[in-house]
Residue frames as qw, qx, qy, qz and C-alpha x, y, z in Angstrom:
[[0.000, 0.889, 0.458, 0.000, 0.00, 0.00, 0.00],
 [0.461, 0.268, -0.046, 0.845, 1.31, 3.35, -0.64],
 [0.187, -0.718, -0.422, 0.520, 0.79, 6.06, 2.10],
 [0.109, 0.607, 0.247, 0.747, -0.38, 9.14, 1.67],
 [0.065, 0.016, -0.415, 0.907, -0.54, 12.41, 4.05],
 [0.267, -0.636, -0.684, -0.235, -4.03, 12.88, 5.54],
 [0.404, -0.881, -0.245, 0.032, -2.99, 15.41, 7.99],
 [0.607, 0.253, -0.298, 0.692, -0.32, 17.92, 8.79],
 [0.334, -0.903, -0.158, 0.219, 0.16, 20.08, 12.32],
 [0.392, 0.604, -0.276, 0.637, 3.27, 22.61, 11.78],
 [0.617, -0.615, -0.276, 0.406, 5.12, 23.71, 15.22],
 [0.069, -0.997, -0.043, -0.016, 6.55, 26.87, 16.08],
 [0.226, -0.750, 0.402, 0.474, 10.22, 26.09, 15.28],
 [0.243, 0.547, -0.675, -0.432, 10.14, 24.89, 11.75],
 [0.164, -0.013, 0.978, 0.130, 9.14, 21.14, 12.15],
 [0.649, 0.000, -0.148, -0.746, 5.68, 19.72, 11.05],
 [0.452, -0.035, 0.817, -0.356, 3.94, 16.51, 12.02],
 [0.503, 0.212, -0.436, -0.715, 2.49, 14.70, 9.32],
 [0.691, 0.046, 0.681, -0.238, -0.11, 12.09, 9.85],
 [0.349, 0.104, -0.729, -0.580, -0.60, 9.16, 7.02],
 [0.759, -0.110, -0.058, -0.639, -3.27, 7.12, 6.41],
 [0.679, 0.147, -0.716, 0.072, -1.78, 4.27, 7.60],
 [0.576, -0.761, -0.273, -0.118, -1.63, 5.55, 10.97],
 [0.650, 0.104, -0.101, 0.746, 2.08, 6.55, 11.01],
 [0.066, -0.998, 0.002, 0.001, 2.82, 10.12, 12.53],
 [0.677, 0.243, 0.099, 0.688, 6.30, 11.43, 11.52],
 [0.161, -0.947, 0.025, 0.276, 7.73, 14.72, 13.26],
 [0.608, 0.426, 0.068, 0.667, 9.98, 16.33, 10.42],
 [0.496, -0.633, -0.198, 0.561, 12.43, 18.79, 10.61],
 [0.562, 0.712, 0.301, 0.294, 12.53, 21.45, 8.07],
 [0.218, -0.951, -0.024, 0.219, 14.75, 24.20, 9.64],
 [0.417, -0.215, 0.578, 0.668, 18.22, 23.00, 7.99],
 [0.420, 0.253, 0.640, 0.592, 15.96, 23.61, 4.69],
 [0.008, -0.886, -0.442, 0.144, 14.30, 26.84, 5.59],
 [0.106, 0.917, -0.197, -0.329, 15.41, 30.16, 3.75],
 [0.140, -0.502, 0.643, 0.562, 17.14, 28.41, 0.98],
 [0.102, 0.097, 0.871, 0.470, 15.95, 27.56, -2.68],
 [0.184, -0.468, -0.819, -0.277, 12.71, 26.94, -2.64],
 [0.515, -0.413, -0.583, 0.474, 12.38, 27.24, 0.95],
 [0.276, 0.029, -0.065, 0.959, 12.91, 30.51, 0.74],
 [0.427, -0.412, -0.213, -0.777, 9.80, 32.19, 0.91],
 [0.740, -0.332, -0.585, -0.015, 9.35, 30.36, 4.06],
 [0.424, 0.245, -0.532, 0.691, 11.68, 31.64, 6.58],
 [0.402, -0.291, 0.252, -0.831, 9.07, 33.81, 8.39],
 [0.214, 0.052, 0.854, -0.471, 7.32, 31.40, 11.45],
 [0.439, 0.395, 0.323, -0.739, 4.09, 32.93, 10.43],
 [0.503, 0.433, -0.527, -0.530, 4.48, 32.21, 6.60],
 [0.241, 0.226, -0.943, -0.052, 5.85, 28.59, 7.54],
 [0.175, 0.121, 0.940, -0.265, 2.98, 27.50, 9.76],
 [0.276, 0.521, -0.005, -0.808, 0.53, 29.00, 7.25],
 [0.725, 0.409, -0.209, -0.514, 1.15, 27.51, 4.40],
 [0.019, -0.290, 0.957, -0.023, 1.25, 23.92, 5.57],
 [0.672, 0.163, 0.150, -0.707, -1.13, 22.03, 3.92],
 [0.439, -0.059, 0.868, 0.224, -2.07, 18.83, 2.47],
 [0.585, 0.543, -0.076, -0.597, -2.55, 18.55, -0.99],
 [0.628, 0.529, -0.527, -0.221, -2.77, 15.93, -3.74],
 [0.951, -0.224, -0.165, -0.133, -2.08, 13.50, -0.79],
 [0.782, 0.246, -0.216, 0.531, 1.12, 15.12, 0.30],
 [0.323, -0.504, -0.097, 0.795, 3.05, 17.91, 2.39],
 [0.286, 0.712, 0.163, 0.621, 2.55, 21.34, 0.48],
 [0.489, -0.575, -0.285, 0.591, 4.64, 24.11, 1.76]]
């Protein structure tokens, strides 16, 4: 079976909790990847805990 994200909580230094439908929860860390590349438009707390969302059965940030 291939998991997919059914839920995501962001935290207030950069990580995010992502539930799958399997019943896995996973606590990532994103701060090593915050304000570069992509990332970038992230950097701000507010921005990052904003625009964490699930879409398409995945993390969108």
């Amino acid at each position: 079976m291939i998991c997919s994200v059914v839920q995501v909580k962001p935290t207030n230094d950069f990580k995010v909790y992502v539930y799958f439908n399997d019943g896995k929860i996973k606590l990532y860390d994103m701060s090593p990847f915050i304000g570069k590349g992509v990332f970038k438009p992230l950097e701000s707390l507010d921005i990052f805990v904003e625009r964490c969302t699930v879409m398409n059965d995945t993390l969108n940030a």
